[in-house]
Structure formats: structure tokens, C-alpha cells
MIMIKE-137914 format. One record per residue (C-alpha): y, x, z; residue in one letter. Coordinates in steps of 0.5 Angstrom, whole numbers, padded with zeros to 4 digits, always signed. Layout:
! MIMIKE-137914
YXZA...
//
This chain:
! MIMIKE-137914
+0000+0000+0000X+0007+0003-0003X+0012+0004+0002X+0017-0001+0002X+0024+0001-0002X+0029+0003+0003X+0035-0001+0003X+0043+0001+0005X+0045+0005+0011X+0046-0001+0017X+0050+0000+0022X+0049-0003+0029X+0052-0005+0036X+0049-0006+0042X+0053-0011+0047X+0052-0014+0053X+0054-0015+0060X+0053-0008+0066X+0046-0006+0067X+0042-0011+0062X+0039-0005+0060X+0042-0002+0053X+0042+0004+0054X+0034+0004+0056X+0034+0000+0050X+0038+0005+0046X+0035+0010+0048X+0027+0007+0046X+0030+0006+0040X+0032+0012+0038X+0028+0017+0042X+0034+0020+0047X+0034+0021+0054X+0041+0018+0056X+0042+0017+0063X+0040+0010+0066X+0040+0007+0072X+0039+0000+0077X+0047-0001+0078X+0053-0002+0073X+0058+0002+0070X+0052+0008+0067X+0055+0007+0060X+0062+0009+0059X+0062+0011+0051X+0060+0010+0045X+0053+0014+0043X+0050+0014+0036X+0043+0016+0035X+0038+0014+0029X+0033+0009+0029X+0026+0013+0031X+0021+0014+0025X+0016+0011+0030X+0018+0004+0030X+0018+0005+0022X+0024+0002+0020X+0025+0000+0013X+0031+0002+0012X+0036+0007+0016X+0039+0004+0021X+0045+0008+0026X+0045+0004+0033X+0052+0005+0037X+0051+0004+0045X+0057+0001+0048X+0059+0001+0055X+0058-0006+0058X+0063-0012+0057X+0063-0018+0062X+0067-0020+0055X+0071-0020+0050X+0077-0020+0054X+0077-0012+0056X+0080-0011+0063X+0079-0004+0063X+0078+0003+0059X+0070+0002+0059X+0070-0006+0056X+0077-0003+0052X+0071+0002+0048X+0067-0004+0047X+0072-0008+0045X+0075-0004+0039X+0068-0003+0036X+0066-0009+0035X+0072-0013+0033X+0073-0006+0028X+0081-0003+0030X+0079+0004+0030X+0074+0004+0023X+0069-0001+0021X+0066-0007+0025X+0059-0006+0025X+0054-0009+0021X+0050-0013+0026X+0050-0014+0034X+0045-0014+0038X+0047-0017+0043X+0043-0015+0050X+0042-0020+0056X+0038-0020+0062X+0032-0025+0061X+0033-0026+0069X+0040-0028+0069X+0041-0032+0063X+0046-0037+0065X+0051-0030+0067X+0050-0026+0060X+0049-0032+0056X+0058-0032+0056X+0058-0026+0052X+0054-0029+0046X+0059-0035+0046X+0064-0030+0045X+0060-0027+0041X+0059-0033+0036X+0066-0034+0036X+0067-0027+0033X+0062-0029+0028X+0059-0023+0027X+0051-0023+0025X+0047-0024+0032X+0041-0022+0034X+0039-0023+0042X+0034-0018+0045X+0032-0022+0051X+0031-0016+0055X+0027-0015+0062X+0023-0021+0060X+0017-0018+0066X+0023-0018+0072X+0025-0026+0070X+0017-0027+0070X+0015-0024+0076X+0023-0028+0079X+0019-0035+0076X+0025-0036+0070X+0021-0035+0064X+0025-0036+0058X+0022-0040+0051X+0025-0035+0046X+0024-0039+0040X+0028-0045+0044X+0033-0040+0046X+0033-0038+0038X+0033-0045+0037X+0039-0047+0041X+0044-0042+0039X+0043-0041+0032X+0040-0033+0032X+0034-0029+0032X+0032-0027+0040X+0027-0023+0041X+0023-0022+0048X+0024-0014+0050X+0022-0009+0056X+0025-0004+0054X+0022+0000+0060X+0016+0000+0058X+0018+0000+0050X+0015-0008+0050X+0018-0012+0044X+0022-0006+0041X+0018-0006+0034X+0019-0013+0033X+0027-0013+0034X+0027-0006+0029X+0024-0010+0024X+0029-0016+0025X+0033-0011+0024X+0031-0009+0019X+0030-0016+0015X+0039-0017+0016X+0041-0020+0010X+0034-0023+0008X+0034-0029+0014X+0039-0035+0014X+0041-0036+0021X+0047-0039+0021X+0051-0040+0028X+0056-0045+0024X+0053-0051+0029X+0055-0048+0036X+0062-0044+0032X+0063-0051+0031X+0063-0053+0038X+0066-0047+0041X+0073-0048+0036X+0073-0055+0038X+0079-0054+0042X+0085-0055+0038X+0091-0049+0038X+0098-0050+0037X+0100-0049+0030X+0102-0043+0029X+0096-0039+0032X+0092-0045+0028X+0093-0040+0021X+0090-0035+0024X+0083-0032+0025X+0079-0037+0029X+0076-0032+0034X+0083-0027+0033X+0087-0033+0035X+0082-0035+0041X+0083-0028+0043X+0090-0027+0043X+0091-0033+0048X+0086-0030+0053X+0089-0023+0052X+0096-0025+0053X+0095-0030+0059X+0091-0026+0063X+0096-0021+0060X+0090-0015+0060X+0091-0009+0055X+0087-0012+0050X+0093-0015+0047X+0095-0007+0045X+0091-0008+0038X+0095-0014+0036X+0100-0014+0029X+0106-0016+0029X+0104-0023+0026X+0100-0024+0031X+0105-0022+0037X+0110-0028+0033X+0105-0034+0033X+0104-0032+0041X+0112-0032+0042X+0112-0039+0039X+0108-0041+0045X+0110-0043+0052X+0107-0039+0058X+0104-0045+0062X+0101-0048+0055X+0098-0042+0054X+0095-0041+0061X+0092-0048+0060X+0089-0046+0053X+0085-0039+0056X+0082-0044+0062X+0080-0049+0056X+0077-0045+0052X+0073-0041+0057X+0071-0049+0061X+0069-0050+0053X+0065-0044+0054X+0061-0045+0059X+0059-0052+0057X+0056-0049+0051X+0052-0044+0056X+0050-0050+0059X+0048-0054+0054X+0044-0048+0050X+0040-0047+0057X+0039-0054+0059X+0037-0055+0051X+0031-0049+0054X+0030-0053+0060X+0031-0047+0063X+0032-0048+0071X+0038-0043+0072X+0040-0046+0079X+0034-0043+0082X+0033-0038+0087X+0029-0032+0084X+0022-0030+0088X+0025-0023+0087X+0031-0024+0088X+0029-0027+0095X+0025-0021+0097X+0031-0017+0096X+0035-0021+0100X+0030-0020+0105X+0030-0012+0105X+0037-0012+0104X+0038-0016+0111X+0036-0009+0114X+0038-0004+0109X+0045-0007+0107X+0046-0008+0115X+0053-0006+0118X+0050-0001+0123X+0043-0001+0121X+0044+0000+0113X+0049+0007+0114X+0043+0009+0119X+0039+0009+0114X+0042+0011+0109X+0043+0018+0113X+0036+0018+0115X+0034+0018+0108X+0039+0023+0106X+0036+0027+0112X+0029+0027+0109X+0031+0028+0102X+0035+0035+0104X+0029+0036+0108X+0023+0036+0102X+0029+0040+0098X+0028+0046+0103X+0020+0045+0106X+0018+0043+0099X+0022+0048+0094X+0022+0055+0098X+0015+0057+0096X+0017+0057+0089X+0024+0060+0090X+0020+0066+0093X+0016+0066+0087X+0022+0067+0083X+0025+0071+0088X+0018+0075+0087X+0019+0075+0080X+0026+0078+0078X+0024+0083+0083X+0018+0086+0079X+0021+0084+0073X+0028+0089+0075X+0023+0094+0077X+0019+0093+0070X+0026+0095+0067X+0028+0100+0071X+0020+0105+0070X+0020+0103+0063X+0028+0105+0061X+0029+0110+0065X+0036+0111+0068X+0042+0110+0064X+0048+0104+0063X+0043+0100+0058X+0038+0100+0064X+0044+0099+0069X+0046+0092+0065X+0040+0089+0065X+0039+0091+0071X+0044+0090+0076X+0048+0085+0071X+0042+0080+0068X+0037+0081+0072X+0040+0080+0079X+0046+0076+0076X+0043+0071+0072X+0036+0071+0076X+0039+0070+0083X+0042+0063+0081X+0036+0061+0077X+0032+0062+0084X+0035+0056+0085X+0032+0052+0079X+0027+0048+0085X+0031+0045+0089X+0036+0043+0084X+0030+0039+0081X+0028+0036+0087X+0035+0034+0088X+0035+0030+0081X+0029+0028+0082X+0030+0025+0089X+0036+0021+0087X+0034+0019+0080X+0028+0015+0083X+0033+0012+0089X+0038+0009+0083X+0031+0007+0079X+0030+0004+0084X+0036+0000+0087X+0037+0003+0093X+0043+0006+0091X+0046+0001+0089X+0046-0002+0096X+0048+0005+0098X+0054+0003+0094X+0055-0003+0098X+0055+0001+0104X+0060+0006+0103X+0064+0000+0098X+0065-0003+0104X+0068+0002+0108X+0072+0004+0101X+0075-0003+0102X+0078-0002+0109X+0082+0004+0107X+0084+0000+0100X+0079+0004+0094X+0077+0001+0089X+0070-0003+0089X+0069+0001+0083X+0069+0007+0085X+0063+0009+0089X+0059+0009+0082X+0063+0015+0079X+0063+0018+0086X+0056+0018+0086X+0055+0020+0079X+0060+0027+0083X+0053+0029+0087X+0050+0031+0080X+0056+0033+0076X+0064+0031+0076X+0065+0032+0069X+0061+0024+0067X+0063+0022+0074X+0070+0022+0072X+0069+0019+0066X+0065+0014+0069X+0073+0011+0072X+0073+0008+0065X+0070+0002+0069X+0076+0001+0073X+0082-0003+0070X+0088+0000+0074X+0091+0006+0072X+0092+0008+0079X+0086+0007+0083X+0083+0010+0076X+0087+0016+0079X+0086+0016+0085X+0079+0016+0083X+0079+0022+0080X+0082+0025+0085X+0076+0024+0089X+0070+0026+0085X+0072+0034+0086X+0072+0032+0092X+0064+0030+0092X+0059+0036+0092X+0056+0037+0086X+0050+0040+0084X+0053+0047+0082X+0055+0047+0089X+0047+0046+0092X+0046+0054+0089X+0052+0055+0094X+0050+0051+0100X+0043+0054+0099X+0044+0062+0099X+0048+0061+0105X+0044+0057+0109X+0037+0060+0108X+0041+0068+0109X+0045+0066+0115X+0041+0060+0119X+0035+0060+0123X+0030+0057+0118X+0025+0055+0123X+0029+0052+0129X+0029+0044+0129X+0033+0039+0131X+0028+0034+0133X+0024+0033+0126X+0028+0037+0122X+0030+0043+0121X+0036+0046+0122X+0038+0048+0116X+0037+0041+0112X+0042+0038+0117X+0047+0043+0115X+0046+0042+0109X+0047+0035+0110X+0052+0037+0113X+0055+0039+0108X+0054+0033+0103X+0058+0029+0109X+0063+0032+0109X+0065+0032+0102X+0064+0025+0102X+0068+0023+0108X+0074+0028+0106X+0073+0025+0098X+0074+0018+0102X+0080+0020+0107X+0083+0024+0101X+0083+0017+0096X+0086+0013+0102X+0092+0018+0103X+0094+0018+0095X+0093+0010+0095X+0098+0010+0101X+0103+0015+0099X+0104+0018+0091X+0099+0013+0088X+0100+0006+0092X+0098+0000+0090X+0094-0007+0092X+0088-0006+0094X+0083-0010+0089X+0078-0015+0091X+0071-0012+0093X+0066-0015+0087X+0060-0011+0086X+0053-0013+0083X+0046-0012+0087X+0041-0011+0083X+0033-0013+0084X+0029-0008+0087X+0024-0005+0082X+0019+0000+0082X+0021+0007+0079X+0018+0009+0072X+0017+0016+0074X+0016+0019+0066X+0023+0016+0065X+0025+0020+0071X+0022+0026+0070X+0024+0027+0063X+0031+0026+0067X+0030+0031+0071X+0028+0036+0066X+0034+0035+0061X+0038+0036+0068X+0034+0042+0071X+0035+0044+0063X+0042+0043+0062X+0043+0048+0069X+0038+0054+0066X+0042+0053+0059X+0048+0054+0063X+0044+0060+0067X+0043+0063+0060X+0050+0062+0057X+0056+0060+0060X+0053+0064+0067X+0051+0070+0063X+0058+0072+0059X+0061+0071+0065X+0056+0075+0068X+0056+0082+0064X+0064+0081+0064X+0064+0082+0071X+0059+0086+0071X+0063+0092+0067X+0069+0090+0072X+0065+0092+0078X+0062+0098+0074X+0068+0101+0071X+0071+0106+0073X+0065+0109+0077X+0066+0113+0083X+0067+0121+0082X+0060+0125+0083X+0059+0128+0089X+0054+0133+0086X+0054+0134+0079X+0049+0138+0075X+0050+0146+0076X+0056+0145+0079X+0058+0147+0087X+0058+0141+0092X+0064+0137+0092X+0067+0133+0097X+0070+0127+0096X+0072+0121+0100X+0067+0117+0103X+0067+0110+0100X+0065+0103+0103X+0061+0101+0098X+0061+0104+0090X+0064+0098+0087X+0071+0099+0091X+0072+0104+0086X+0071+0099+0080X+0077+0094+0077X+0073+0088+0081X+0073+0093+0087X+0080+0094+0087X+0082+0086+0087X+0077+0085+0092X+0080+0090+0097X+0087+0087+0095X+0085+0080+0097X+0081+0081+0103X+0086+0083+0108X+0087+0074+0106X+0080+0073+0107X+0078+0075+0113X+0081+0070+0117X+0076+0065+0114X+0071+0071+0116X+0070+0074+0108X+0069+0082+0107X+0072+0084+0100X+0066+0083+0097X+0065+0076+0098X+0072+0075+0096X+0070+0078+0088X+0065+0072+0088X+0069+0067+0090X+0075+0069+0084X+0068+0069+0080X+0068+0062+0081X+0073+0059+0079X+0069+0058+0072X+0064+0056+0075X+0061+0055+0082X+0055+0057+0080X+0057+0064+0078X+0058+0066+0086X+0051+0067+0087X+0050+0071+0081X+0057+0076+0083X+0054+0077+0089X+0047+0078+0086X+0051+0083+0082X+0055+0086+0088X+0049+0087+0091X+0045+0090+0085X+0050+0096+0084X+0050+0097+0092X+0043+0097+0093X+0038+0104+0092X+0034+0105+0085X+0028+0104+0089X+0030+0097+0093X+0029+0091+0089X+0030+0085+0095X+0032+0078+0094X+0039+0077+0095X+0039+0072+0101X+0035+0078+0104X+0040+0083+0102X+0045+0078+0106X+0041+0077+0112X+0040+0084+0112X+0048+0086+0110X+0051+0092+0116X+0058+0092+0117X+0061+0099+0118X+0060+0099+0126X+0052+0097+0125X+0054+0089+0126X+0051+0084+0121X+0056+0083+0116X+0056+0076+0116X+0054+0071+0121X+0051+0063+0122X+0059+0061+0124X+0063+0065+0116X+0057+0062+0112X+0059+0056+0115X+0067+0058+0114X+0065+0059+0106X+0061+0053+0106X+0067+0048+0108X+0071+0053+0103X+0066+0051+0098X+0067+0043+0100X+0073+0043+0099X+0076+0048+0093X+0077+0045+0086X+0073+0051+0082X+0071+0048+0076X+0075+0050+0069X+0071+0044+0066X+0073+0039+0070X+0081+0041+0069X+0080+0040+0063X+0077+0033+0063X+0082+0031+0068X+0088+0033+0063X+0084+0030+0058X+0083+0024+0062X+0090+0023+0065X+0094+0026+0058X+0098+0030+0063X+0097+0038+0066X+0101+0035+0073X+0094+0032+0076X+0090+0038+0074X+0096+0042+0077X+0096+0038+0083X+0089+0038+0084X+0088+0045+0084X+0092+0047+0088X+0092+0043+0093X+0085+0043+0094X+0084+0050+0094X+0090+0051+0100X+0086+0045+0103X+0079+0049+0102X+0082+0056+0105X+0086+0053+0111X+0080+0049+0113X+0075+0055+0112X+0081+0059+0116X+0080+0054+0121X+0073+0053+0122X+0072+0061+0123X+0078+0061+0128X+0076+0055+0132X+0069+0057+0131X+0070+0064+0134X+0074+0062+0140X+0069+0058+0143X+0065+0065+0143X+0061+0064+0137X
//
């Protein structure tokens, strides 16, 4: 059998309202591996990708995966993305929707596809999460929904890839299937409108009267005709339209759903489950203390769980340098592979482990919902000091990286708490922070004291991911009350039901992170490594004996980097960094961090490299364990860890996220301010925790 002939490209947009599972959708349909999850706000751009060959398509088909929209009526950034594809404003509408509702939820997403209608694009629903609607005891008649709405439906799973080739070929079948929604677009424009709106585009005119009344930014992409027909218009006659037209809507949803039988004002089993636990783990009290015991046990398995690999890592470069050193021979060549590559690059790599185990803890708690109630915990507090409701998403999103987390503001409609936001989210310890917090806990804390069950060193780091947390809050509520004041915003937060993780999703997510912080390791980290590694070398300290010449003396040096451009900075600033408890080496890999926090440990694996003998090979955390200072004390101790551990929570030491906070902000003076606040705030901190730490004799 011939294959069938392939046709023009087509071009198609996957709509729907937050966390209906477009992107899962979107990312079966093309093979991606974009980051989901069981919470609203994931998506906040548009992605691209290319029907699978797997599913077989009979003609190309490009998907466009856009950020949720409630509806057509954008009322923040994210929805103002979706919002301009669909109706074509920045280039060619798309060919055909795919509009993605949650089967369980019927009656909620169902108001976007009346919208949708009006546009009158080609439709075709997916009706997705058809397993959840039948385990909450809501089955949904597809055909009868077909029927009722005057489009194609397809039941999916996109979780599980259930459906999918189905809805590839109706895809593929646009332009050969006559459905025609011209039944219920007669109803939904039934409404009449005043004259001078009359003449134009039935949809664009029922959306000028939304925009305008509600007075959104959606209305910043109408022409200079459409902004007269509207001036032609009285306010109140306006405001009245906007409720008719949404009432008229909603009566539409109703009579499809009622067409359908569908018993939408029951209660689902599932979601009464999830009411019951959430009764406990949503508890005013209860809930934050589990919250931070599961936080405790998460920080805990890092450590237990990830330190027998570190070792064999740690091991590893260990023989590897050795290998170089017996097979090279002595000589600039070996001293780069070696002190720069090897020790820079392979002491951060240690940490590959447990910054896996991080991804794939947290990944498996959003799959499951869990951290969506934990939103609503921290939401409730952000209320009190009037935050955004929006915003613990994106601060969420900060644990792993700030870059999407600052992205992720897009959902938030005010400029200013939009701002606020993202004034926060650097604030909120990062994963490139973890290789940080970790080096310096299991150098300078006691590994096997405990505190109860845990041990000392997952408290402190717990510790840590607390302080960021509570700082970022108490930092948001100072800007919401001086530079960016504005009206707190009503708390308005979707829970999710309680799912079963799909681990294979969640382990493929950890392998595209962990990937992305190796690929980092062996580009971004690498440059930087070799440059500072030639700054730390170079110029080299005089010989004190030179081949077939006498001895000569010369002036002892502390450490033979002191004599390099890097040494001779670090000098200069120390006398500034020891009172937060900070030699001059220390200081070196601070300024190295500034490209990226990542690039501390691997300064100070090639601080550590140049210092140490030929022969001695030792892990780095062993080399700082055991560091002297010139008196024969430990050079550093327990309480200067935990003074640049707080510098760490609280420096801005990130190029990237500058650069996306300029981009996003369209203005130097935010990042500006940024840097520079947060870095005076992480030194008088550090500053005052060794002080203070120090008078209490520690």
C-alpha cells in the first residue's frame, strides 16, 4: 500500500485554560520534553516543534504550544501571548486549534471553546484527562459533545499518549471534514450590537466590548477604525454589553453540557479525596509543618543518598589527574589539564548527584500535586504582606533555575506586582546555588551529628532553603510597600486533584536538567575555568633554586597564586572579606561567581589545584577540611561556612538572570538595582553572622 500523498504544511495552536495538559499534549505530539506539571502557570511562551514521525502524519504539521488562557480576553502577559496567535496580530493566525479541555472540568474550560467559536477558526477539541474524569465518576460522551458543539472531539490521555494518534489523524484529515459550528455561532452573536460595532467582524467586535469594558491590555491591538466604533459608544452601554455577552456564553456551555447529560453539579469522588487530605496537609498549622518536614526528609536523602556517588566521582578525578600527570610529564600543558580542567570542571561535577536527586524529588511532588498545596500555604502568607497570589509559581520555579522563574511573571496581569515578583525570585536558592551550600557543609559541618532523626548537615541546609524563602517574601513585601506600592490582588489559586506520578516523565525531566548543568559544566564553566586558571597561574612566582645556579633566597609566599593577576586582586580585597570570615582565597572564587554561581567551586578546585603538591590528589572538601592557616589553626571553621553560605542566599551572582530581568523589564534600572542591593544586603548579612557569631565565642 502506497503512502498517502503529503499535502501542504499546516500550522496549529494548542489552546486551553492553565493546567488542562497542553504541554504533555504538545510534547507527545512532537517527542519534546518540556517541563510540566500539576499547577497552573507552567507554560508562559509559545514552543514550536514538528508532528512526530511515530504517529504517522500524512502531511507536515507544525504545533504551537500556548501559555493557558481562561479566555479570550487577556488580562496578563501570558494570555496576551496566546491571545495574539490566535487572532494573527504578530503574523499568520494558525491554520486549526486544537482547543485542550480537562474532561473533569467540563463546565470551566468549556467557556473558552464558545469564544473560540466565535472567532470561527477550524476547531477540534481533545478532550483530555478522560481516565481522571472517569476515576471522579464524570464520563464524558465524546460524540454527543461532537454533536452538541458542531466540531470534532477527541478523547485523549496525554499522559499516558492514550488518543493521540486519533487526534494526529483528524488533524490531518482539516479541509476534508465538514464541520460547521454555524448552529451555535448563530446563537452565541445573537446579541445584538450597537451600530457602529454591527459592521464590523462579529468576533473582533465582541471582543472590543470585552476589552474595553474590562479595560485590559488586550485592547492595545485595536486599529484606529475599531477604537472610533467604540468611542461611539456609551461606558455603561458598553459594560452592559460585556455582561450580556459572557451571560450568553455561559447559557451556551449549559445547553451543550445539558445536550450531553453531563451532571457537572456534582461532586467528583476524586476530588473529595483530595479535599479530605488537603483538610491535613492545607492546615494552617499542620500544613506548614509538614511542609518543612517534607522539605527536611528531601534534604536529608540528598545527603545520605548522593554522598557514596560524590565519593566515586571525587575518586575518579583523583586517578584521572594522576593518570595525566604520570602520562604527560611535568610542564604548562599538564598544569592546565590539570589544576584547570580536571580540578575546576571535575570539582563541580561532583555535585551531578545530588542536584539530580533534588530534580527528581521536587519533580515527583509537583507531579503529584503536592506543590500546588504547598503554594497555597506560602500564597496565604504572601496575601498578609500583600503579594501577589500568582507569584509563589514563579518562586517556585526559582528552586530550580530564575531565568524560567522570571519568565514565569508573565502570568501575573500588574506590571508592578509583576515587578515586585521579579525582584523576589533571586532571592530564592537556586539549584546553582546547591554545589555552594553543599561543598561548604560537608567540608566544614560534623557529617554524623544529628539533631533527632536528621543530621546536622540536611537541617542546615534546610536552613538555608528557608532563609531564601522568608528573605524573598520580606523583600517583596518592602517593595510592595515603598517603590512599587500598589492594591493587594484577591488570592484566587486552582488546586488540582491528587495524581500518581508518571515516573518515566519525571526521570526523563531530571535527565534533560542534570544534562543541562553537565552541558553548562563543560561549556560556560569550562571558559571560565581555563581563563581563571591563567590568571591564578600567571606571572609565576620566581624559582628559589633554578638549575646549576646557586640558592637564592627569596621572600616566602603564603600560597604561590599570590603572585598571579588573581592572586594579587584576592590580596587587595581581603582586608573586605575578613570580616564576614574570608582569606583571599575565598575571595578569588566569590568574584569568579559572579558568571555564574557554579564557577565558585570550580575557582576554588583550581585554587586548591595549583596549591597542592604533585603527588597529593585530595578531594576538594578534604582539602578544605583540612586547609591551615599560617598560625596552624583551621583556616576556616563551621561558623565562616555558614557566613558565605548567607552571602550566597543573598548575592545576585548571576549575568544571566540580569540580562533576563533587562530584557524583561526593558529597563537597566531594575537589574542595576538589583545587583546592587542584593550584594551589599549578602555582605552586611555575612558580615553580621560571623560577628555576632564570634561574640557568642563560636
Amino acid at each position: 500500500m502506497s503512502a498517502a500523498p503529503v499535502a501542504a504544511e499546516l500550522r496549529v495552536a494548542l489552546a486551553g485554560n492553565p493546567n488542562v495538559g497542553k504541554t504533555s499534549l504538545f510534547n507527545e505530539l512532537t517527542g519534546s520534553r518540556h517541563k510540566v506539571g500539576n499547577y497552573a502557570g507552567v507554560t508562559v511562551e509559545t514552543r514550536e516543534g514538528a508532528v512526530a514521525a511515530r504517529w504517522q502524519p500524512t502531511r507536515s504539521v507544525t504545533v504551537v504550544d500556548l501559555p493557558g488562557t481562561y479566555s479570550l480576553t487577556p488580562v496578563s502577559e501570558d494570555e496576551a501571548v496566546a491571545f495574539r496567535c490566535l487572532h494573527g496580530d504578530e503574523g499568520p493566525p494558525p491554520d486549526l486549534i486544537v482547543l485542550v479541555v480537562d474532561a473533569a472540568n467540563l463546565a470551566r474550560n468549556l467557556y473558552l471553546a464558545m469564544q473560540l467559536c466565535e472567532l470561527g477558526r477550524p476547531l477540534v477539541l481533545a478532550l483530555n484527562m478522560m481516565d481522571v474524569a472517569a476515576e471522579a465518576g464524570v464520563p464524558v460522551d465524546a460524540a454527543a459533545l461532537a454533536r452538541a458543539l458542531g466540531v470534532p472531539v477527541l478523547p485523549t490521555v496525554a499522559r499516558t499518549g492514550e488518543g493521540i494518534a486519533a487526534l494526529v489523524a483528524e488533524i490531518c484529515r482539516f479541509g476534508q471534514v465538514p464541520w460547521d459550528m454555524a448552529e451555535v455561532r448563530g446563537r452565541l452573536f445573537g446579541t445584538p450590537l450597537p451600530a457602529g460595532l454591527a459592521a464590523l467582524p462579529p468576533a473582533r467586535a465582541r471582543w472590543l466590548v470585552a476589552a474595553q469594558a474590562s479595560e485590559t491590555l488586550g485592547l492595545t491591538g485595536a486599529t484606529a477604525e475599531e477604537r472610533a466604533a467604540l468611542a461611539g459608544v456609551d461606558a455603561g452601554e458598553l459594560r452592559a454589553l460585556a455582561a450580556a455577552l459572557v451571560i450568553g456564553r455561559y447559557a451556551e456551555v449549559d445547553r451543550a453540557l445539558a445536550q450531553i447529560g453531563h451532571r457537572g453539579g456534582e461532586r467528583a469522588p476524586a476530588m473529595d479525596r483530595s479535599a479530605r487530605i488537603d483538610r491535613v496537609l492545607t492546615h494552617r498549622v499542620w500544613g506548614l509543618l509538614i511542609f518543612l518536614v517534607v522539605m527536611a526528609l528531601l534534604f536529608q536523602s540528598i545527603f545520605a543518598w548522593a554522598e557514596p556517588l560524590m565519593g566515586v566521582i571525587e575518586a575518579a578525578i583523583a586517578w584521572l589527574s594522576g593518570q595525566v600527570k604520570a602520562g604527560l610529564g611535568p610542564g604548562l600543558f599538564t598544569d592546565l589539564l590539570t589544576e584547570g580542567v580536571i580540578a575546576g570542571v571535575g570539582n563541580v561535577l561532583v555535585f551531578v548527584p545530588q542536584i539530580a536527586l533534588l530534580f527528581l524529588f521536587i519533580g515527583l511532588l509537583e507531579d503529584t500535586g503536592y506543590m500546588a498545596r504547598a503554594a497555597f500555604l506560602i500564597d496565604r502568607l504572601m496575601a498578609r504582606v500583600g503579594l501577589h497570589g500568582k507569584a509563589f509559581v514563579p518562586l517556585l520555579s526559582g528552586y530550580a533555575c530564575a531565568i524560567p522563574a522570571i519568565l514565569g511573571t508573565r502570568t501575573i496581569s500588574s506590571f508592578r506586582d509583576r515587578l515586585v515578583t521579579i525582584m523576589m525570585i533571586p532571592f530564592m536558592s537556586c539549584s546553582a546555588r546547591l554545589p555552594v551550600y553543599v561543598l561548604l557543609i560537608s567540608a566544614l559541618f560534623d557529617g554524623e551529628a544529628r539533631v533527632g532523626p536528621f543530621t546536622q548537615a540536611s537541617l542546615v541546609l534546610l536552613a538555608m532553603y528557608v532563609l531564601s524563602t522568608v528573605s524573598a517574601l520580606a523583600v517583596g513585601a518592602i517593595y510592595k510597600r515603598t517603590l512599587l506600592r500598589s492594591p493587594t490582588p484577591a488570592l484566587v489559586l486552582e488546586l488540582p486533584p491528587y495524581r500518581l506520578p508518571r515516573v518515566r516523565n519525571t526521570l526523563l525531566q531530571v535527565y534533560d536538567r542534570t544534562a543541562d548543568f553537565v552541558r553548562d559544566a563543560g561549556t560556560v564553566i569550562l571558559a571560565m575555568t581555563v581563563v581563571l586558571w591563567a590568571l591564578l597561574s600567571f606571572p609565576r612566582p620566581p624559582e628559589a633554586v633554578r638549575a646549576g645556579d646557586p640558592v637564592e633566597l627569596v621572600a616566602a609566599l603564603e600560597s604561590p597564586i599570590e603572585h598571579s593577576l588573581g592572586g594579587q586582586f584576592g590580596k587587595l580585597i581581603e582586608p573586605a572579606l575578613t570580616p564576614m570570615g574570608q582569606d583571599f582565597r575565598m575571595g578569588v572564587a566569590i568574584v569568579g561567581s559572579f558568571a555564574a554561581r557554579e564557577v565558585f567551586v570550580s575557582t576554588l578546585g583550581l585554587v586548591y589545584g595549583i596549591e597542592a603538591d604533585d603527588e597529593d590528589n585530595q578531594p576538594l572538601r578534604q582539602a578544605l577540611r583540612e586547609a591551615k592557616a599560617a598560625d596552624g589553626r583551621p583556616r576556616y571553621s563551621p561558623l565562616s561556612g555558614l557566613a558565605l553560605m548567607v552571602f550566597f542566599v543573598y548575592a545576585c551572582q548571576c549575568m544571566s538572570t540580569l540580562a533576563v530581568v533587562r530584557r524583561e523589564t526593558r529597563s537597566w534600572r531594575w537589574p542595576l538595582l538589583m545587583f546592587v542591593s542584593m550584594t551589599a544586603l549578602a555582605y552586611a548579612m555575612a558580615v553580621g553572622v560571623f560577628q555576632v557569631g564570634r561574640l557568642l565565642g563560636y
